[in-house]
DRENTIBA-299689 format. One line per 10 residues: number of its first residue (from 1); for each residue x, z, y of C-alpha. Coordinates in Angstrom, 2 decimals. Example, Ala and Ser with C-alpha at 12.3 -4.5 7.8 and 13.67 -1.06 7.14 Angstrom:
! DRENTIBA-299689
1	12.30 7.80 -4.50  13.67 7.14 -1.06
! end
This chain:
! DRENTIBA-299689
1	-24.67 14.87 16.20  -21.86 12.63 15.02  -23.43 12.05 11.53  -26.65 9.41 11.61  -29.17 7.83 9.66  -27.09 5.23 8.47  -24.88 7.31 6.77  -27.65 9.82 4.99  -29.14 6.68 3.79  -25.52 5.48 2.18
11	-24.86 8.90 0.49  -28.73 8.48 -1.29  -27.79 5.51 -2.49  -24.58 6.79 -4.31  -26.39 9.80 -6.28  -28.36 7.11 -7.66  -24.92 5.36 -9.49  -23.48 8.95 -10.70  -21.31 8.82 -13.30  -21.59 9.90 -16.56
21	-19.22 11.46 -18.20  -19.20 13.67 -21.66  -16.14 15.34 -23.89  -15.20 13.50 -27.10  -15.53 17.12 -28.94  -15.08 20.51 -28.23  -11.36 20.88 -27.44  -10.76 17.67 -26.02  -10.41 16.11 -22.57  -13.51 15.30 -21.19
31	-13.90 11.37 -21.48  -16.26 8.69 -19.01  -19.54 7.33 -20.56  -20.67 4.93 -18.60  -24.67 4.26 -19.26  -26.67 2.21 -16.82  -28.02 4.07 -13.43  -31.28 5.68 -13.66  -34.16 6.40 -10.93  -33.97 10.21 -9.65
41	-37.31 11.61 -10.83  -39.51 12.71 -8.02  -41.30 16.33 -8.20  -44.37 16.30 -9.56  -47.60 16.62 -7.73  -47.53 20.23 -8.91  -44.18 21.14 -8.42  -44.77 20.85 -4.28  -47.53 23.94 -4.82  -44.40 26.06 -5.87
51	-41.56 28.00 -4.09  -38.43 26.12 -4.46  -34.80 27.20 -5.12  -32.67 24.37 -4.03  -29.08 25.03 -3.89  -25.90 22.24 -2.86  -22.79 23.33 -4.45  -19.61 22.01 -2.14  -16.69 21.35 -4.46  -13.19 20.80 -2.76
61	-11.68 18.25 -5.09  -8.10 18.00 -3.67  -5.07 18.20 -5.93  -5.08 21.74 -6.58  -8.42 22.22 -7.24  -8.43 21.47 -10.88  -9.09 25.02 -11.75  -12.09 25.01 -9.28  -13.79 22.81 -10.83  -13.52 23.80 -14.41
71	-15.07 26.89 -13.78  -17.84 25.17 -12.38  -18.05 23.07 -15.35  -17.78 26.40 -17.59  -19.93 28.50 -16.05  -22.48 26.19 -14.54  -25.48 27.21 -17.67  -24.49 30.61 -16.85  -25.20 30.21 -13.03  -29.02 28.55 -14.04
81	-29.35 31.84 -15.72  -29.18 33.87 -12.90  -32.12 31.53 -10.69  -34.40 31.92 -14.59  -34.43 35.56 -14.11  -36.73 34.47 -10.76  -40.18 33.93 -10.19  -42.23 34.04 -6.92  -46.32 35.28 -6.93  -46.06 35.40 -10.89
91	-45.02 31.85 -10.72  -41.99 29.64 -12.44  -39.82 28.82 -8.55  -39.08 24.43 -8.58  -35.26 24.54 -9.35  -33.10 21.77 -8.00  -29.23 21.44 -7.50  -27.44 18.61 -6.00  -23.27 18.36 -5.91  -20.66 17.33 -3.31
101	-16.98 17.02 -3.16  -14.89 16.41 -0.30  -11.22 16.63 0.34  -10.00 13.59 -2.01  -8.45 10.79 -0.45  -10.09 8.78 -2.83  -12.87 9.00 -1.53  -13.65 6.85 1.69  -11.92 8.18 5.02  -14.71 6.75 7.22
111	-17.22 9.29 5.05  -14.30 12.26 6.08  -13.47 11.93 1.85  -17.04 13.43 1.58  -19.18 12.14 -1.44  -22.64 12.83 -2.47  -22.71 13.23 -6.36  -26.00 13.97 -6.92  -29.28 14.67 -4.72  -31.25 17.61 -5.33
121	-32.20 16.97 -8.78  -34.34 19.58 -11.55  -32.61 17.49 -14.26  -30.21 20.00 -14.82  -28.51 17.77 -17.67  -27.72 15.38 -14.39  -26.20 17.69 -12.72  -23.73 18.69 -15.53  -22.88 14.86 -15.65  -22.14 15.12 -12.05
131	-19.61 17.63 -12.39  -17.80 15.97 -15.40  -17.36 13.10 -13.52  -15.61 14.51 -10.55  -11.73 14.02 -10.59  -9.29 15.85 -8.40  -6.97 14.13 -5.96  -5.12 14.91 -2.71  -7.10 14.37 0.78  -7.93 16.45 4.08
141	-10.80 19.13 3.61  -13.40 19.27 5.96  -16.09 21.81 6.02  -17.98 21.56 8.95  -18.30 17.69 7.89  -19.60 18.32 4.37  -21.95 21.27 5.48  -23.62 18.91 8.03  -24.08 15.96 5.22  -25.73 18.19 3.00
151	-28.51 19.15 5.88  -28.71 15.50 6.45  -28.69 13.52 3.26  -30.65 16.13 1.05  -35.05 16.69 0.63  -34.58 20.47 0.93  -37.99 22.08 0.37  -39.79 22.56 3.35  -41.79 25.41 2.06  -40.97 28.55 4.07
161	-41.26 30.84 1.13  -38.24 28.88 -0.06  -34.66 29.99 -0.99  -32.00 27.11 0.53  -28.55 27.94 -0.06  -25.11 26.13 0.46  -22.04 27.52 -2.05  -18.89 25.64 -0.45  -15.89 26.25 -2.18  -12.28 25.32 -1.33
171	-8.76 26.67 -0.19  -7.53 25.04 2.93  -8.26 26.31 7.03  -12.33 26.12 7.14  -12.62 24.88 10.66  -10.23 21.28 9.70  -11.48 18.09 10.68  -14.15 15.95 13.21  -17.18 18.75 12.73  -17.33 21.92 14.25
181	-17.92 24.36 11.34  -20.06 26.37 13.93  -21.99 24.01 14.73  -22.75 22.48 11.21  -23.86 26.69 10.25  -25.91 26.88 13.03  -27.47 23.88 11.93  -28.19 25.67 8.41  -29.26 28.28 10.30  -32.11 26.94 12.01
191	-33.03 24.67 9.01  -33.65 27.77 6.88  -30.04 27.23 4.69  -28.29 30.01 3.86  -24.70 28.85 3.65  -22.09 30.81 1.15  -18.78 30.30 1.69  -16.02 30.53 -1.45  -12.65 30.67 -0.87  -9.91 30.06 -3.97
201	-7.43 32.37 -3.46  -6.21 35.58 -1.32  -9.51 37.34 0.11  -7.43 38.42 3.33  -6.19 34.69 3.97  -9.92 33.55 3.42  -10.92 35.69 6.57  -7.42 34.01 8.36  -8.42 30.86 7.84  -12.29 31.25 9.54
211	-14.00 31.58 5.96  -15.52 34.85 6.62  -16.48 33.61 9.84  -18.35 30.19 8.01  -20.28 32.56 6.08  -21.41 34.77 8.99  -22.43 31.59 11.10  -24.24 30.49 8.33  -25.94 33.81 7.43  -24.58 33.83 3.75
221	-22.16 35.85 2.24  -18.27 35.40 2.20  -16.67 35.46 -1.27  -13.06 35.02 -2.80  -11.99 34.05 -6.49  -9.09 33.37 -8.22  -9.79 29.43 -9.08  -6.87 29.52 -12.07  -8.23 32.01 -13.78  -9.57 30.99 -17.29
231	-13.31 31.72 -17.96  -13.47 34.10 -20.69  -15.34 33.17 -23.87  -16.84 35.86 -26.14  -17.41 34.68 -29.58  -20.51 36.28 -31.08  -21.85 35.93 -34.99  -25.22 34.18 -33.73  -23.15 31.26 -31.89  -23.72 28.77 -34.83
241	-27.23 29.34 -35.55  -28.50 29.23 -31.39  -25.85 25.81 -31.37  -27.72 24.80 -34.38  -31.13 25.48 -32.58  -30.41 23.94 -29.65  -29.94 20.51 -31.99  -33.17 21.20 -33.54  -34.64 21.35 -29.95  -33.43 18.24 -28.87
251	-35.17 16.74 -31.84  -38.76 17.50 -29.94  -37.98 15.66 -26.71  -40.08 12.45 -26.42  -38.64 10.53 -23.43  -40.49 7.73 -21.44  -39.97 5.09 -19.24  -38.38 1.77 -20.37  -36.00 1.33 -23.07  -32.81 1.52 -21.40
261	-33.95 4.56 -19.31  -35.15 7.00 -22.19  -31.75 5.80 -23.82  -29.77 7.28 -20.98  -31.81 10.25 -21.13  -30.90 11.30 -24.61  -27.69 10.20 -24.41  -27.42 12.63 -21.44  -28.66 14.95 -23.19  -26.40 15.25 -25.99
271	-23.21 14.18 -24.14  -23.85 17.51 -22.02  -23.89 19.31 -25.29  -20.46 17.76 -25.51  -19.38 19.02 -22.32  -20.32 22.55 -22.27  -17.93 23.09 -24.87  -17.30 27.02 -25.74  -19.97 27.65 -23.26  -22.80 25.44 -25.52
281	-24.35 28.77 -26.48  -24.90 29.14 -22.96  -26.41 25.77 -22.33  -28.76 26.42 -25.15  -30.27 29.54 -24.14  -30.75 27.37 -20.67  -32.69 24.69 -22.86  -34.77 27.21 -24.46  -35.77 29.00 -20.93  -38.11 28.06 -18.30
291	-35.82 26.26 -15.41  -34.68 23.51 -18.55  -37.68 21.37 -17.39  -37.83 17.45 -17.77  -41.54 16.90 -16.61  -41.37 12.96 -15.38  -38.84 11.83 -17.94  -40.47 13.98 -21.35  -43.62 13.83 -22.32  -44.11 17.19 -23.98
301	-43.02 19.12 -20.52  -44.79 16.44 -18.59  -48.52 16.70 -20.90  -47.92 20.85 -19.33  -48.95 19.38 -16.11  -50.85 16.09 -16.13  -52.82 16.21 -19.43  -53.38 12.34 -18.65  -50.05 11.48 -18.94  -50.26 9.34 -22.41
311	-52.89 7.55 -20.66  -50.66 6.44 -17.97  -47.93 5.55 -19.57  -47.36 1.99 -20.99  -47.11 1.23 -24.38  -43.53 -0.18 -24.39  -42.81 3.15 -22.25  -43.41 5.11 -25.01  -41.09 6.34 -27.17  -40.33 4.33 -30.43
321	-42.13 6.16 -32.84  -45.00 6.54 -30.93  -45.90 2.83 -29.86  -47.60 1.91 -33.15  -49.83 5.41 -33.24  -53.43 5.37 -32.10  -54.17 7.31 -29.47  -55.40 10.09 -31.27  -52.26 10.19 -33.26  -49.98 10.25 -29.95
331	-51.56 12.86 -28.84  -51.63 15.10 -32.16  -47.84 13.69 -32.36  -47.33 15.08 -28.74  -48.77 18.89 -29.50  -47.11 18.93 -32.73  -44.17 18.66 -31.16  -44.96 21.03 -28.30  -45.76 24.00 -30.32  -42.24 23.09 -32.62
341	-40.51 23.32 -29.14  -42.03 26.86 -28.64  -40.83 27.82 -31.78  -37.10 26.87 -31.54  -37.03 28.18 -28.01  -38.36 31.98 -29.59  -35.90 31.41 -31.94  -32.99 30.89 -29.36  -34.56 33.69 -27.44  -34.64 36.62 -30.80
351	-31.11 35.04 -31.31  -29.61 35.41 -27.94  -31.01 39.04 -27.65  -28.78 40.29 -30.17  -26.16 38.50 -28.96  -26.50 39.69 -25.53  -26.19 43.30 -27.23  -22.62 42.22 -29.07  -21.19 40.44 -25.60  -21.70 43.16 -23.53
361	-19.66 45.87 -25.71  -17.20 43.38 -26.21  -17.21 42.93 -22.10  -16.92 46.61 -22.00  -13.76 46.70 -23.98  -11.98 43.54 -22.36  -13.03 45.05 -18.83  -10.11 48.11 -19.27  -7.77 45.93 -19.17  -8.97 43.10 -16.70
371	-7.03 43.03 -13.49  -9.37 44.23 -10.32  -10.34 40.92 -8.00  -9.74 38.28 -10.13  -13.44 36.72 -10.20  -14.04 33.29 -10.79  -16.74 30.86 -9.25  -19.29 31.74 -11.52  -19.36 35.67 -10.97  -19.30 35.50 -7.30
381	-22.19 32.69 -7.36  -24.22 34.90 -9.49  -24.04 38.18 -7.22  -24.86 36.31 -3.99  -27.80 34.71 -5.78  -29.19 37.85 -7.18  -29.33 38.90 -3.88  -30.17 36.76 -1.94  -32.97 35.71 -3.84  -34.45 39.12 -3.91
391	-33.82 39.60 0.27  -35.92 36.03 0.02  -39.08 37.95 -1.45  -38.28 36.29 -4.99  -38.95 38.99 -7.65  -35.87 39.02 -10.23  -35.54 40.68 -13.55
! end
């Protein structure tokens, strides 16, 4: 195999300098924070006695991708949705997602304009920073190349009861450049990856240009969207109060680690808020479910897990409030805070119910006069999850 250690070892070290980036309000271009690079948390102890869903999500980012990858920043709370509706033996699956893009030239041609964005990651506020930070700009697309660095450079579970899936997603011939796209599904194949291919635009010129035929040597399903079309946004009369809860919620996160690094994690936080825009009811109800975990980095999800954890952590890792409390008043701090969590989250979740109820007759309506194919990157995503999660023994609601 052409790709080697070397180079796996180079694309780790770039998802550790990801870039942040957040929108300066709702309607306006998304603009580049840039905060100081931050350790990827490791998976807790716990977390390796679960079934994991990791997925890599290819991104072409060549000029005329622009549209691709705003419905991946639109619809990406929407996609978590779909994995929270799964659980494996009873239990909460280990969710992580990592990014890619290839095809920009300004990216480096020894690396076949391939970049890692971010690893496979369950900070799911990280990944949403790594898809506002990708830019779009013209460069050769190659699949086979990008497939194979995503086996390479990624920890994919190596739990059998696992679901591993590629989604690559682009427009130009699928077998271009130094890889064999064959070879690189086979590869996924034998590793236990499911790959997906996407292709933006014509269905029939997909299966022309050896799409269809990616999927089927990867075992995954082929799929077509129409990358230009706007993601629809259904205003609903609960918006303002779940936006206003999700606020409330990120009031109750108590992040550790140094200074600088619990810094960066709020400001992540709330810049992704930025960033999901229209869609920040969406992103809320992900907060409030059961895949918007930040054991490692929060004490409150962390203390769910390792009831030691105030114990371990340093003083001057605590947060700010918290560093002059005895220990009897961190901890009572750290449950009060818990059980306010619990609240705002069944408040989200009342909330969202009825709002579920108002978006899908207003879905109903829209639908008559939708045109037929014209799906977007979300909606395919979220079929070939459901199921293929289910054909992976996963039970989903």
């Amino acid at each position: 195999m052409r790709r080697h250690l070397l180079k796996s070892i180079a694309f780790t070290l770039v998802a550790l300098f990801c870039v942040t980036a957040c929108q300066a309000n709702l309607d306006a271009q998304d603009v580049t924070i840039t905060v100081k690079p931050r350790e990827m948390a490791k998976p807790a102890v716990e977390d390796l006695d679960r079934a994991a869903m990791d997925v890599a999500i290819l991104l072409d980012t060549s000029n005329s991708m622009d549209g691709l990858i705003n419905q991946a920043k639109a619809q990406l709370w929407n996609i978590v949705q779909e994995f929270a509706k799964a659980e494996k033996s009873g239990n909460t699956p280990l969710f992580r997602v990592s990014v890619f893009e290839y095809g920009n030239d300004n990216l480096s041609a020894k690396e076949d304009y391939i970049r890692q964005v971010c690893g496979l990651t369950d900070d799911l506020d990280k990944v949403s920073e790594a898809l506002f930070s990708l830019r779009t700009h013209g460069g050769s697309e190659y699949c086979g190349a990008v497939i194979q660095d995503a086996l390479q450079a990624l920890d994919w579970s190596s739990r059998t009861d696992s679901y591993k899936a590629i989604f690559i997603a682009g427009n130009e011939p699928f077998n271009q450049g130094p890889d064999a796209y064959k070879e690189a599904c086979a590869s996924a194949v034998a590793a236990g990856v499911v790959v997906n291919t996407i292709h933006c635009g014509n269905h029939e010129t997909g299966i022309q240009q050896f799409w269809q035929d990616g999927a089927v040597s990867g075992g995954g399903k082929y799929l077509s969207i129409n990358q230009n079309r706007k993601v629809i946004h259904i205003d609903a009369p609960q918006d303002s109060i779940i936006i206003k809860l999700s606020s409330d919620l990120n009031r109750t996160y108590l992040w550790f680690g140094e200074a600088d690094v619990r810094g960066d994690y709020s400001k992540n936080q709330q810049a992704q808020d930025l960033n999901a825009g229209s869609n920040s009811v969406a992103r809320a109800v992900t907060k409030a479910g059961k895949l918007y975990s930040n054991s490692n980095r929060d004490l409150v999800d962390t203390y769910k897990i390792n009831k030691n954890i105030l114990a371990e952590v340093e003083e001057k890792c605590l947060p700010d409030s918290m560093q002059e409390m005895s220990k009897q008043d961190r901890l009572a701090y750290l449950k009060t805070m818990a059980n306010k969590r619990i609240e705002i989250q069944k408040e989200i979740a009342k909330h969202n119910k009825a709002r579920r109820k108002y978006v899908e007759t207003e879905k109903t309506r829209l639908a008559k006069s939708a045109r037929e194919g014209e799906s977007t990157l979300g909606d395919v995503m979220r079929s070939a999850v459901r199921t293929q999660l289910i054909a992976s023994g996963f039970e989903v609601k």
